[in-house]
N, C-alpha and C positions, 0 to 999 in steps of 0.2 A: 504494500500500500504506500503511495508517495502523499506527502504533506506538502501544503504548500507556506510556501515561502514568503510571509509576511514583513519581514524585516528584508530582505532581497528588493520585495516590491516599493517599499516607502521610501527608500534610498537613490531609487530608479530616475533619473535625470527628467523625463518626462512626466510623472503624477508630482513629483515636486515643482514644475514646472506648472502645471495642473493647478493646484494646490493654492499656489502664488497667485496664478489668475485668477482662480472664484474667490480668493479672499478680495482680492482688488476690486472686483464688478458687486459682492458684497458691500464693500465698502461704500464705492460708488453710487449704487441702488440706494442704500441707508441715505447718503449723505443729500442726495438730492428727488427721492422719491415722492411722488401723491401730491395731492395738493396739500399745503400748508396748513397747517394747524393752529388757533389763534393762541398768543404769547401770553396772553391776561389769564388764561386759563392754569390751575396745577395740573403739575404734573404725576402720573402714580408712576412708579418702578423705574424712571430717568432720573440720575446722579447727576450733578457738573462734574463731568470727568473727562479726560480725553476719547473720543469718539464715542460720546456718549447714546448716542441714539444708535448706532450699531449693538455699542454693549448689551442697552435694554432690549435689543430687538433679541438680542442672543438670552438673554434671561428670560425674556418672556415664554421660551418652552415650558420653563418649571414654573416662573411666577405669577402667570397670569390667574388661576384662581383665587390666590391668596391675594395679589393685587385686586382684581376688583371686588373679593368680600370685605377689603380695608376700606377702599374706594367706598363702596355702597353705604358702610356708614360712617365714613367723613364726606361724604360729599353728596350720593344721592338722595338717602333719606332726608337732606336738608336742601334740597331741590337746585341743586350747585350741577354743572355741567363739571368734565374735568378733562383732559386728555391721558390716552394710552398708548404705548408703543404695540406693537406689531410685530412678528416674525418675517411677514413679508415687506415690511420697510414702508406700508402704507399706514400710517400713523391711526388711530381713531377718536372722533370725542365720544364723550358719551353725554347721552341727554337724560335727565332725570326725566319720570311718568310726568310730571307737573309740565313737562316743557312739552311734550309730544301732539300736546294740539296745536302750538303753534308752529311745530311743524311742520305737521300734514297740511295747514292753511299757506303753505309758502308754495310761491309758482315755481313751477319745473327749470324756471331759469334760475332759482334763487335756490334751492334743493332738488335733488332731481334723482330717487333712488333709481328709474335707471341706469342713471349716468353712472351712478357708485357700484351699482352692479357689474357693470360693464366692466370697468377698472379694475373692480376687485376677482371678476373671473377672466380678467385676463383678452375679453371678449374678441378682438382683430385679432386675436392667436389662436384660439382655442376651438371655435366654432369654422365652420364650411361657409354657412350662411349666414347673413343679419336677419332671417326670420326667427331662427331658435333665439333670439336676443328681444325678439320685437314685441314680446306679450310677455311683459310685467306680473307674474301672477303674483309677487310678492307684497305688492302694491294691495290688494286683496285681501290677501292675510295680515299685512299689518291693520291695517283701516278696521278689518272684522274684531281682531284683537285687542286693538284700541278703543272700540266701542266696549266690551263687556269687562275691562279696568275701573277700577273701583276710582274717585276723582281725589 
C-alpha cells in the first residue's frame, strides 16, 4: 500500500505558489469587496488591527453564532442596527424587527433585495440565464413573515 506524501506536496514550488495567490485575491476580495457599509454603525467580531476585515472574515467561520447572540442583545433587542463581517468578504448590517417596515417601504432603487441576491449568489457567474434570477420569491417570504411578527 503507498501513502501519500503530504509534506512532499506542501513544499512543491507550484501549490506554494498557489497558496500565495489565493491568499493575495483573498486579501484583495476583503479589502475592497460589496458595497460599503455605513461607518456610524458598530461593529461585532472587527478588531482595529492590521487587515482587519480579512481577519474577521476569517473568524467568522467559528464566531458568527456567538457574535450575533452578543449582537442581539446589545444591539437588536434595543432596536440599534449594527454591522457584520462575512466569510465571503461581502460585509452585512443587520436590521432590528422595529426597522423592517421601513424597509420593505423603500423603493427598489433605495433597497432592492434583488439586487442583494444577485450579488450575494454570485448571479453573472453562477446561472445560464437571467430568468432563474428574474422571480424574486424571496420577496414573498419575507413580506408573509413580516406580517405575522409580533410589532
Amino acid at each position: 500500500m503507498t501513502t501519500f506524501d503530504f509534506d512532499g506536496l506542501l513544499s512543491h514550488p507550484s501549490v506554494i505558489a498557489l497558496l500565495i495567490v489565493s491568499f493575495i485575491l483573498v486579501c484583495y476580495k476583503q479589502a475592497g469587496s460589496g458595497a460599503p457599509v455605513p461607518d456610524n454603525l458598530p461593529w461585532i467580531g472587527k478588531r482595529k488591527e492590521l487587515f482587519a476585515g480579512t481577519r474577521a472574515a476569517i473568524r467568522s467561520f467559528n464566531g458568527q453564532r456567538g457574535w450575533l447572540n452578543q449582537a442581539y442583545i446589545d444591539y437588536s433587542k434595543k432596536g440599534k442596527s449594527y454591522n457584520i463581517p462575512q466569510v465571503n468578504g461581502c460585509d452585512e448590517v443587520i436590521i432590528p424587527n422595529q426597522k423592517l417596515s421601513w424597509l420593505l417601504n423603500q423603493s427598489d432603487d433605495v433597497a432592492s433585495v434583488r439586487a442583494a441576491h444577485y450579488d450575494i449568489l454570485y448571479g453573472e457567474y453562477n446561472f445560464t440565464s437571467p430568468v432563474v434570477l428574474g422571480e424574486v420569491f424571496h420577496e414573498h417570504c419575507i413580506r408573509a413573515w413580516h406580517e405575522t411578527l409580533p410589532p
